[in-house]
Every structure is written in C-alpha cells, then in structure tokens.
C-alpha positions as CSV (number, residue, x, y, z in Angstrom):
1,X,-46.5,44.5,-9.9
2,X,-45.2,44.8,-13.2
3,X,-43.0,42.4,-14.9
4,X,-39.8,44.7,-14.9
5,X,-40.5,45.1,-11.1
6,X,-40.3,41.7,-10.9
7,X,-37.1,40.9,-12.6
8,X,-35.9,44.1,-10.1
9,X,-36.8,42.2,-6.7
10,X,-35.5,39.2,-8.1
11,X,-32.0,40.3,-8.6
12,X,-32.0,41.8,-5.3
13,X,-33.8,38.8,-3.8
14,X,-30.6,36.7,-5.5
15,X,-27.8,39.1,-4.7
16,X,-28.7,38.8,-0.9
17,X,-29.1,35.0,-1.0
18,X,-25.5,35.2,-2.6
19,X,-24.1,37.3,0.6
20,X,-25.9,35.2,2.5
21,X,-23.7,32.0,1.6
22,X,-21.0,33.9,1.5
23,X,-20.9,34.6,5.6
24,X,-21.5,31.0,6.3
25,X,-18.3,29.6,5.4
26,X,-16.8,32.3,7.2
27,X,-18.8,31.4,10.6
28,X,-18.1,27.6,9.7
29,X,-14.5,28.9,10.1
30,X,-14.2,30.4,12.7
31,X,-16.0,27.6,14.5
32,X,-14.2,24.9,13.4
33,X,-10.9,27.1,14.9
34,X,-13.0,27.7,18.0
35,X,-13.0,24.2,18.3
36,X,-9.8,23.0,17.8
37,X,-8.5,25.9,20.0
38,X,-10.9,23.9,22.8
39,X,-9.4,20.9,22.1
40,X,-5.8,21.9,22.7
41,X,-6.6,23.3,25.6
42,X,-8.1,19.8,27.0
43,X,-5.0,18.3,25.9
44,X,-2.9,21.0,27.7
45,X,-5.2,20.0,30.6
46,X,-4.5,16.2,30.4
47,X,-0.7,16.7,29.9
48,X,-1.0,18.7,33.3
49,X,-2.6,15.7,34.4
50,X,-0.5,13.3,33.3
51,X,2.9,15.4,34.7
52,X,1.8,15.7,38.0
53,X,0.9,11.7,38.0
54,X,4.4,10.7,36.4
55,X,6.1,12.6,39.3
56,X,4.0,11.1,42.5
57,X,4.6,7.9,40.9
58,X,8.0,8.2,40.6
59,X,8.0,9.6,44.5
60,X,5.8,6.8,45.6
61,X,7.8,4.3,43.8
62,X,11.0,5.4,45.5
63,X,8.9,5.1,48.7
64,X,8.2,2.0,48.6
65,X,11.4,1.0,47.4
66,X,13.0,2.3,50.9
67,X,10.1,0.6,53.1
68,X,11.5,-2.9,51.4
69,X,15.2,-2.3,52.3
70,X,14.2,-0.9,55.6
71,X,12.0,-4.0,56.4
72,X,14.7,-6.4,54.6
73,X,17.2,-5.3,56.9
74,X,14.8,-5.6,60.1
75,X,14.7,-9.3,58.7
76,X,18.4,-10.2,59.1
77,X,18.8,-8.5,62.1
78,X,15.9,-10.5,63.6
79,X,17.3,-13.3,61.9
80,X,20.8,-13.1,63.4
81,X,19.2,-12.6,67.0
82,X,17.6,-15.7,66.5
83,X,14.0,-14.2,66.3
84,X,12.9,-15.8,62.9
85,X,9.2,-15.3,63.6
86,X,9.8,-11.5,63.6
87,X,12.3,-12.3,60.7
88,X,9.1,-13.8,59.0
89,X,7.4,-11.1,59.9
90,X,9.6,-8.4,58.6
91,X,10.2,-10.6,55.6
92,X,6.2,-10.3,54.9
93,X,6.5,-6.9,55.0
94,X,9.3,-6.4,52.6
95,X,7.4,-8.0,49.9
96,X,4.0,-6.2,50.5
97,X,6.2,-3.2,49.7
98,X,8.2,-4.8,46.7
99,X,5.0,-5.5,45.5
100,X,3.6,-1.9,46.0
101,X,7.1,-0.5,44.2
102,X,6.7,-2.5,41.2
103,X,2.5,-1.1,40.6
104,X,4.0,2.4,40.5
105,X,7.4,2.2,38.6
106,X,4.5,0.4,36.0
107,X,2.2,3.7,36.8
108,X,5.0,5.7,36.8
109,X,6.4,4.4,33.2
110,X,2.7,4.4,31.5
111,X,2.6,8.2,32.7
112,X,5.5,9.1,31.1
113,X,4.4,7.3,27.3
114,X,1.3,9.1,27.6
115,X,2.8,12.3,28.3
116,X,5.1,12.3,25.8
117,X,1.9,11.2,23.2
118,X,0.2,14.3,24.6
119,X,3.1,16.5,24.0
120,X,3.7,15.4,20.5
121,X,0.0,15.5,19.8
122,X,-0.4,19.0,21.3
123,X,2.8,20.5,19.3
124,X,1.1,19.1,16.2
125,X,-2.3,20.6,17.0
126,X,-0.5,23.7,17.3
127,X,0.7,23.8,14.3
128,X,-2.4,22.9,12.4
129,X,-4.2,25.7,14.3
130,X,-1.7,28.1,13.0
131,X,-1.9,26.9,9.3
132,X,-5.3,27.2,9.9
133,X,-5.7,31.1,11.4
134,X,-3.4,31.6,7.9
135,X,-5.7,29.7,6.1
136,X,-8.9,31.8,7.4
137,X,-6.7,35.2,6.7
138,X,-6.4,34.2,3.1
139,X,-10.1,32.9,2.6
140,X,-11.5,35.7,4.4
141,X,-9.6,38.1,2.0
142,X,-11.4,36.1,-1.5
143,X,-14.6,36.3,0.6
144,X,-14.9,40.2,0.9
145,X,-13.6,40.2,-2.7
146,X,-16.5,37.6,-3.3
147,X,-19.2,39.8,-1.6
148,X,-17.9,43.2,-2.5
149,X,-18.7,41.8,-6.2
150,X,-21.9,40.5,-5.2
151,X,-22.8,43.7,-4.1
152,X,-22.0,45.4,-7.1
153,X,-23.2,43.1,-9.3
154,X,-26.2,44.2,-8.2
155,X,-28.1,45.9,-11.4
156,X,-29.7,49.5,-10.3
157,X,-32.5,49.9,-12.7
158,X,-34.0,53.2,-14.2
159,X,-37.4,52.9,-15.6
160,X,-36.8,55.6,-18.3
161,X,-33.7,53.9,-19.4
162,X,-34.7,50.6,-20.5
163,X,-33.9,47.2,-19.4
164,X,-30.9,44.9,-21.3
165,X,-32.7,41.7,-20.6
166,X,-30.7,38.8,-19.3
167,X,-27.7,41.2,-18.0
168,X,-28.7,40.7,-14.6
169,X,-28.8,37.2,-15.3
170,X,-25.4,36.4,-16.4
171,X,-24.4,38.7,-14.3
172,X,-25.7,36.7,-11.0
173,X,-24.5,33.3,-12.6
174,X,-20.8,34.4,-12.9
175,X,-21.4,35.5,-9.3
176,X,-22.5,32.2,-8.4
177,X,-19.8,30.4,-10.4
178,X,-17.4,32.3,-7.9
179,X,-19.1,31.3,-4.7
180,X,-19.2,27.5,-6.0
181,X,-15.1,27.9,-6.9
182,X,-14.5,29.6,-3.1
183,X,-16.7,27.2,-0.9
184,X,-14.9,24.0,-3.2
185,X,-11.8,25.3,-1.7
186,X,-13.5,25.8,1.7
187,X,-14.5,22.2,1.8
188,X,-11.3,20.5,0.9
189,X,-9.4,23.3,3.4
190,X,-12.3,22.1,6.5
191,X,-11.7,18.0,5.7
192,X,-9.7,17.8,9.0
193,X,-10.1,15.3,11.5
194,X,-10.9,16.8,14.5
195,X,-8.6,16.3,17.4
196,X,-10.7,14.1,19.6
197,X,-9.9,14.1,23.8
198,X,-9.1,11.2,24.5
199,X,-9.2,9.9,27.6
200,X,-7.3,10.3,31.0
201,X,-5.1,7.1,31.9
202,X,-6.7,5.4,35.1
203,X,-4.6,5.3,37.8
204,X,-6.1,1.9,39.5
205,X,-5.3,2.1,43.5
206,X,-2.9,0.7,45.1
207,X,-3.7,-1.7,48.3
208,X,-2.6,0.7,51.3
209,X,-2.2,-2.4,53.9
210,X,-0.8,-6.1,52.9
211,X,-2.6,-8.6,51.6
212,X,-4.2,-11.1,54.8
213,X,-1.4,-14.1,55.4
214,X,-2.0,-17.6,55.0
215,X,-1.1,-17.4,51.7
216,X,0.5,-20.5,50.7
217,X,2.1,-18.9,47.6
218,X,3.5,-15.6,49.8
219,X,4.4,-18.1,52.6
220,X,6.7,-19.7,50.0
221,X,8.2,-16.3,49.0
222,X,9.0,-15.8,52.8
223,X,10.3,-19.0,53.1
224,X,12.8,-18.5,50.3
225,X,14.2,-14.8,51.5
226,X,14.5,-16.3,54.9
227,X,16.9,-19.0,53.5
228,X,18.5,-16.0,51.3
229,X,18.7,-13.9,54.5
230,X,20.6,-16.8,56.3
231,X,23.2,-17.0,53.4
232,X,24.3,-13.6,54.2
233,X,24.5,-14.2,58.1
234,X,28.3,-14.4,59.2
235,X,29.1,-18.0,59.1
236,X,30.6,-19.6,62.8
C-alpha cells in the first residue's frame, strides 16, 4: 500500500471513530432519561402505596376508637348493676382498643408525611425529566450538526490531482475540537443525582387480640378507670 493510500484509510479510519463518539452521548441520553422515567414511575408506585395505607389507617383508627367507647360504656353499665368483675372486664377491653387506636392514628400520620414527600419528590422529578427531554432535543440538534460535519470533513482524494498534505489533518483536529466542546457540555448537562427509590414505610402489625392479664401495670390502669367510672355513676 502506498503511502498516499495510507494517509486515505486513515482519514476515513478517523472520521468514523469521530461518528462513533458522536452516537454515544446520544445513547448515554437517552438512557439516563430511560432511567429516570423508571424511577418516577416507582415513586408513582409507592405514593399509591402509601395512599391506600394512609386511608385504612385512618379507617382502622376510627375503629378502634368506637370499640373503646362501646366497651367503656359496657363498663359503667356493669358498674351501675353492681357487676364490677364484668366492669373490669369491659374496662380491660377498652384499653386493648385505646391502645390499638393510638398505633394507627401513629401509622396513619407517618403515612401521610411520606405521601406528601413522595408527592413533592415526584412533581420535582417531573420537572427535571422535562428539562431534560428539552435538553436532549437541543443536544441532539448540535450532534447531527456535529456528525453531518464529520462526514463531510471527510477528504475525497483523486490520485491525479495531488494531495495538500496536512489538510486532512487540521481538518480532523477542528472536528475533534468540536466533539471535545459538545461532550464537555454533555457531562456537565448528565451530573444529576439520580432519583434513588427509596424505600416503602413498614407498616409493623398490630396485635389482633389483648395482651394476656396479670399485668400489674394494666391492672393499675383498670383500677384507675374503674374509680373514674364510679365518679360518673349517679350519686344516692
């Protein structure tokens, strides 16, 4: 191969490396959008998530809430017949439930922060994900431009017509000045932080049947609403 057939494959051998960077910022893109479009929809997921928990929290809640009245008025009626072991009884009740109430208004509450963290952090991934798809419009317009002058930058020799040495040369370095210039914008346009999932907020179990008596602490509690409860009997 002769030296001017040399200098010819080269060139071309440069050009193509030059497209060649040119369509990975593009695909590194349209990833990174890909991405983030994923991520948003995991937070839509979790929000969904988080909805549907804040509401059967806030219908257990009110649940238990009713059981405890129900079972605090069963008390004082006991009480007034002069059954106090059933009033004791009933009394035990009502604060397995009060108990119950309180774990879901606290469900119920730390629902409703983390919903309203998802929603703000969704409306602002949404935003960066349209900045972004403008973003991609406007580099993927300088990138055509880019490779349409890559591709004519490319020199078509003629063996009868001489060769301008270093033409090709300058030629490819002012092409690769350009690619530098476009992916320096692409890496300071691509320094996001990636909205990370993060995790679902646990929703611990509630005990479904009270807590075994004997309970010296609890047995004190009774104690004490029994006396409350014979406050509000009518006095003789």
């Amino acid at each position: 191969m002769s030296v001017f057939q040399r200098i010819v494959e080269l060139t071309k051998a440069a050009t193509h490396e030059v497209l060649e960077k040119l369509e990975s910022p593009a695909i590194m893109m349209n990833q990174y959008i890909r991405d983030m479009e994923n991520e948003i929809a995991e937070v839509k997921s979790e929000l969904a998530r988080q909805e549907a928990a804040a509401r059967s929290y806030k219908l257990q809640h009110a649940e238990m809430s009713r059981y405890t009245e129900q079972y605090e008025a069963k008390a004082l009626e006991a009480l007034a017949a002069g059954r106090e072991a059933e009033a004791r009884e009933a009394l035990t009740a009502k604060l397995h439930y009060a108990d119950k109430a309180k774990a879901y208004l606290e469900l119920h509450e730390a629902a409703v922060t983390r919903k309203h963290e998802l929603t703000y952090k969704l409306e602002s991934a949404n935003e960066e994900l349209a900045a972004l798809h403008k973003k991609r419009t406007e580099l993927t317009a300088r990138l055509q431009q880019a490779e349409a002058k890559a591709r004519t930058a490319m020199p078509s020799f003629n063996s009868t017509a001489g060769f301008e040495g270093g033409t090709a040369a300058r030629g490819f370095q002012r092409m690769e000045e350009k690619i530098a210039e476009l992916e320096a914008r692409l890496e300071l346009s691509g320094k996001h932080a990636p909205y990370g999932t993060h995790g679902v907020y646990g929703t611990p179990s509630v005990p479904t049947s009270p807590a075994a008596p004997s309970d010296p602490a609890k047995d004190a509690l009774v104690a004490e609403q029994l006396e409350l409860l014979r406050k509000k009997l009518p006095q003789e």
